[in-house]
N, C-alpha and C positions, 0 to 999 in steps of 0.2 A: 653471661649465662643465657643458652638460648630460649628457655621456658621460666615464666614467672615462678612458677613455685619453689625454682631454683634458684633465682634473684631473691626471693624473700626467706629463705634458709638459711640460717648463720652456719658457718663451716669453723667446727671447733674438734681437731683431729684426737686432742689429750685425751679424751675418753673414750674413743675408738670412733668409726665411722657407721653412719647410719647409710640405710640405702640414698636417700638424697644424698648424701656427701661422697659418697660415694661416684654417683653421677656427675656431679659437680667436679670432682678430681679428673674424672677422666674427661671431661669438656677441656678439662684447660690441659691437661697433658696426655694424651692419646696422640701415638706418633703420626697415625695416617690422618689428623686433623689437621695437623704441622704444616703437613707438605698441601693437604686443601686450602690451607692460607693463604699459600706463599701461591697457589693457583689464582685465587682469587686476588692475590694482589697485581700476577699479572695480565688478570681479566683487565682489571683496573686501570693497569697502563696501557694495555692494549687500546681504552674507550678514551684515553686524555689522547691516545697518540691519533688514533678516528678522525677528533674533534681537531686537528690542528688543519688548516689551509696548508696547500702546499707550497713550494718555493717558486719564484722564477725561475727562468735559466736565463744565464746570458753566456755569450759565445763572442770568442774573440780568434781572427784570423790573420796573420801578416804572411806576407807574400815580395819576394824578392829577386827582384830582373837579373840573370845572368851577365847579360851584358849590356854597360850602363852607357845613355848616350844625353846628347843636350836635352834637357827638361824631363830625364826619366827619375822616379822619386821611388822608394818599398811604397808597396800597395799594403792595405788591413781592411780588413769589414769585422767593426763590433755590431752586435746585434744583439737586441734584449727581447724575450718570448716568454709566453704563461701558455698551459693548459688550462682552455675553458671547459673542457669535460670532467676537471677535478671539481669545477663549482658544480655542476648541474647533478652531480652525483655525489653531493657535499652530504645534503640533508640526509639524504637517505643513510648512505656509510655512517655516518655521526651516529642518528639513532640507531642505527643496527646495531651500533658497538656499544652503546649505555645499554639498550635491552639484554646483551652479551652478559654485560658486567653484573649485571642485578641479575641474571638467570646466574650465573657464576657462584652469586652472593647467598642466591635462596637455594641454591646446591648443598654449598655450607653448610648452610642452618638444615638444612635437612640429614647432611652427614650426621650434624650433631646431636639433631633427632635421634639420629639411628644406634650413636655411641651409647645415649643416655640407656636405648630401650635393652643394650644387650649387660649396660652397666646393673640395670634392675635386673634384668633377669638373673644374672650371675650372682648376685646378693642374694636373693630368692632362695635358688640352687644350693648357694653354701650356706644359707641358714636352715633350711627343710634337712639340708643332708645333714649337720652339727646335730639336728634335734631330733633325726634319724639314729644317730652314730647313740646318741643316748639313752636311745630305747632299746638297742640292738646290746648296747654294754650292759643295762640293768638286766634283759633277759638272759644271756652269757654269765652274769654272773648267779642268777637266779639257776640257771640249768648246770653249771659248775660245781655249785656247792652240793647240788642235791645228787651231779654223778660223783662227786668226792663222799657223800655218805653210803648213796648204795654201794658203789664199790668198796669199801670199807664192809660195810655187810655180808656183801658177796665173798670176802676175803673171809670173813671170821663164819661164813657158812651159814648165815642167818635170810639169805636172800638167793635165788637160782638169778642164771647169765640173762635169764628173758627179762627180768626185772630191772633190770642194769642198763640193758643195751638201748631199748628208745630214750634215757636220756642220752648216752650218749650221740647218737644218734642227733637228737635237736642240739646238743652243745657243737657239735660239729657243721651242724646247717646254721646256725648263727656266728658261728666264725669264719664260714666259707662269705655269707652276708658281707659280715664286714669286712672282709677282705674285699670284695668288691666296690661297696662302698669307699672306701679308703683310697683305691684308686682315683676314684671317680671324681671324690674331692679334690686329689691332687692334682687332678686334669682340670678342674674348674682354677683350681686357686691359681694355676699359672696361665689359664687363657684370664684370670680378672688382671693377674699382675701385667701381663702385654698389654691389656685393653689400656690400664693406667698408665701405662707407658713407668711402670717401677721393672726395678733387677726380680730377675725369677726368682732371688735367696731372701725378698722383701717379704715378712710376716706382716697382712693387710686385718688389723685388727678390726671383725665386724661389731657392730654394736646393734642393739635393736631390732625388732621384729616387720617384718610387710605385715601389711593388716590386711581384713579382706570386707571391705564394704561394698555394702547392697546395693546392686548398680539400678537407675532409673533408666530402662530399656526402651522406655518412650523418649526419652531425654534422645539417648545415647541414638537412636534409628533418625531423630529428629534434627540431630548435625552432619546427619548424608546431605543435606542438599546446600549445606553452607560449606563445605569440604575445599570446592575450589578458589574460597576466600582465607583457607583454616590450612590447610597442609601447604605447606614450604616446597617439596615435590611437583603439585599440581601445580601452584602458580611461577614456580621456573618453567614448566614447561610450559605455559601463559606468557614468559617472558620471552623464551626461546623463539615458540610460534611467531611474535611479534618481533626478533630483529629476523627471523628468515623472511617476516615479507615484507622485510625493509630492504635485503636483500635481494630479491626480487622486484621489487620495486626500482632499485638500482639496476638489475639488470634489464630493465625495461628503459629505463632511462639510456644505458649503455647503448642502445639502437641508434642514437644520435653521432652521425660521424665524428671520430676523434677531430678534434677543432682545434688549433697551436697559432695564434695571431701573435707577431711581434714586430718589432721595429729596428730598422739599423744604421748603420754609420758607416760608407766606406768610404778610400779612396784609392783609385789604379793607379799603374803605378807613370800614368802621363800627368801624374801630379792633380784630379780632377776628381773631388769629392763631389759626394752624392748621399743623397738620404732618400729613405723608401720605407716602406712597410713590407711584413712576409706574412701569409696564409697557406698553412698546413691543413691536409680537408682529407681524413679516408673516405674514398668510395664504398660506400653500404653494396656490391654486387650478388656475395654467392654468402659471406658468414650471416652479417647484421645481427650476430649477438644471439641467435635463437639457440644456440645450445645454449650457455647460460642463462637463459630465461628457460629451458625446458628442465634444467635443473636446479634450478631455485624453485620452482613451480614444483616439482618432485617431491624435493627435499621437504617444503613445508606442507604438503599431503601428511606425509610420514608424522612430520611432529603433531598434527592434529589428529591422525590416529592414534597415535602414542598416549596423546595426551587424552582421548576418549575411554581407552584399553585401560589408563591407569585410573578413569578414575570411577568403570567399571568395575573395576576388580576390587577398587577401596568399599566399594556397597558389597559387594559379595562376601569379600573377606570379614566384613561387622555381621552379616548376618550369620555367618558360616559360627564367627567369635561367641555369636550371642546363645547361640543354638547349643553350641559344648557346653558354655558357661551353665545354662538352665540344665542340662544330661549332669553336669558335674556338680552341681547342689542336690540333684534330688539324689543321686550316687551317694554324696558327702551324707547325707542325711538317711539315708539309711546305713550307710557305714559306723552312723554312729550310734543310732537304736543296734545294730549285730553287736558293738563294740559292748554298751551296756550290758546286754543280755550275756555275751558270754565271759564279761565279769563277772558276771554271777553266779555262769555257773562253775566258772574256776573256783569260788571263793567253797561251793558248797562240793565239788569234786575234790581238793584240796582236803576237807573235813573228811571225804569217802576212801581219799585215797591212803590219810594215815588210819583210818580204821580199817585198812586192808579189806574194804567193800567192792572198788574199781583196781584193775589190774593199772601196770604203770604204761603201760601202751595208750591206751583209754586217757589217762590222765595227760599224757603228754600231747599227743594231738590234740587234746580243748586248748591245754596254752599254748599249742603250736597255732593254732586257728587263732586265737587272740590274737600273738603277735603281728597274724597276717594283715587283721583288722587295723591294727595300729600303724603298720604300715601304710596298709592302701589310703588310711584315713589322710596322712601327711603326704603321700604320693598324691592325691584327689587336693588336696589345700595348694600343693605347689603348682600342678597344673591350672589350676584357677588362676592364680596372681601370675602366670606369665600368661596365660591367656588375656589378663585384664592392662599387663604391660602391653603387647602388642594391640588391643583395641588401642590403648590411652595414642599409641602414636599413629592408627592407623585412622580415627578421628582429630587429632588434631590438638591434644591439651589433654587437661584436666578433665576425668568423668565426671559425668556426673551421677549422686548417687540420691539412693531414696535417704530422705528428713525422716527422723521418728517423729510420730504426732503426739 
């Protein structure tokens, strides 16, 4: 598990799945993590294959007189050669390719980051919509029953069509609702089955609620400046930056003429061995490597801009998180005094309207207006906790929150 608090969760599915177990399912089975594996395992051999010296050569030649006379013998020249330019650009290549591997590694862990945060968010989603879907049924059945009396009134001549038609009217905008809704879920419960790497026909029992605690904004503004020690993101691209200017490094080394020293063994074919040595030497004239070094030199500009861009945007984007978050409690909190208030005066409109005081138009717009409130109240709670998912992974863990005193 790539985050402690999903190492320390027991994963027990018989009773359904909470939002961590959720997360936790889809770490270990999520398709496009599969194939980031099997990447990173061949970072991995890539950086064993790096670290390996390379081979000699050795060369063997025989050669054979046409036409043979007194003391003519086959000639051969074996002869055994190294590249020294593989040593001189050993260190470099080597470490380029471990810093390779571990940016490889902390890509990973940052995909898995990214699984975990869209695993919460979808839990989120189809729990707020389930608790939606509940409110939208109680009101539908609530506006059902009372257009099943008036019209029953309307029939026996006790009530006019005006009296009738605003319920029907709200029974109709809350079926159109949930027809909406119903979609909407459906579209979530198969982008969570994909995420899980389950069959689209799998029923992913949720269990449990997100909670929504009081975040410490001092805390939370006060792990911007540990970020590049904290996010899996910024420090692969920490690791990246460092094997580009190892590779660069090597390309500077490359300026060194190819160098090929060996030794050999012949004999002509007047029967008359000989031993020597051989020196291979390119002339440094018109290349000497400077495109390669003007491109390693490019390339790692680029990753330290990349890596300054991102880890600008990471401060931006908390403040950006922080700012909705505080717009969306004081929203949430007044949504919930409007909520109160026109309880109440349902309950006492309710009492006006069986004493045929308020007409039924009047009556239905208060609990059309309520339900609206009960809405936006659950719409304003779910935006919160995916707001507070994407801080959690765009600082780096666990928030932190305010202690009651």
């Amino acid at each position: 598990m790539p985050l402690p608090e999903l190492r320390a969760h027991p994963f027990d599915p018989s009773d359904g799945l909470d939002m961590t177990e959720v997360a936790m399912l889809a770490v270990v089975n999520n398709p496009d993590l599969v194939l980031a594996r099997d990447d990173a395992g061949i970072s991995d051999a890539q950086a064993f294959s790096a670290g390996l010296l390379p081979d000699p050569q050795i060369g063997l030649t025989r050669d054979f007189p046409d036409i043979g006379g007194p003391g003519t013998s086959s000639a051969f020249n074996l002869g055994l050669s190294y590249g020294i330019n593989a040593l001189i650009n050993y260190s470099a290549t080597s470490a380029a390719a471990k810093a390779e591997a571990r940016k490889t590694d902390l890509t990973l862990l940052w995909q898995e980051w990214q699984v975990v945060a869209k695993a919460r968010v979808l839990f989120v989603r189809l729990t707020k919509e389930a608790q939606l879907m509940d409110v939208l049924r109680q009101n539908r059945t609530l506006f059902a029953d009372r257009y099943e009396h008036t019209q029953m009134a309307l029939d026996r001549g006790l009530l006019t069509l005006d009296a009738v038609t605003p319920h029907l009217a709200a029974l109709q905008d809350v079926n159109r609702q949930m027809n909406d809704l119903e979609r909407q879920m459906s579209q979530n419960r198969h982008d969570l089955n994909a995420l899980l790497g389950l069959a689209p026909e799998v029923d992913v029992p949720l269990t449990g609620i997100a909670e929504l605690p009081v975040l410490d904004e001092a805390q939370v503004l006060a792990l911007l400046s540990q970020l590049p020690g904290r996010r899996p993101d910024l420090i692969a691209l920490q690791a990246g930056y460092e094997a580009q200017d190892q590779r660069y490094r090597a390309a500077i080394l490359s300026q060194f003429p190819a160098l090929n020293i060996g030794v050999n063994r012949a004999r002509d074919t007047s029967n008359t061995y000989t031993r020597g040595f051989a020196i291979s030497l390119t002339l440094p004239v018109w290349n000497r490597g400077r495109g390669d070094i003007a491109v390693a030199l490019a390339t790692r500009q680029r990753l330290y801009d990349e890596y300054q861009q991102r880890l600008n945007g990471a401060g931006s984007d908390v403040h950006r998180i922080l700012d909705e978050q505080r717009i969306n409690a004081r929203q949430l909190q007044q949504v919930d005094a409007g909520s109160a208030d026109l309880a109440q005066a349902a309950i006492k409109a309710q009492a006006a309207f069986t004493a045929r005081n308020i007409d039924a138009l009047a009556f239905t717009n208060l609990e059309a207006s309520l339900l609206a409130k009960e809405i936006e109240k659950i719409n304003l709670e779910q935006a919160i906790l995916e707001q507070q998912v994407a801080l959690q992974t765009l600082v780096g863990g666990e928030l932190p929150i305010q202690r009651m005193q």
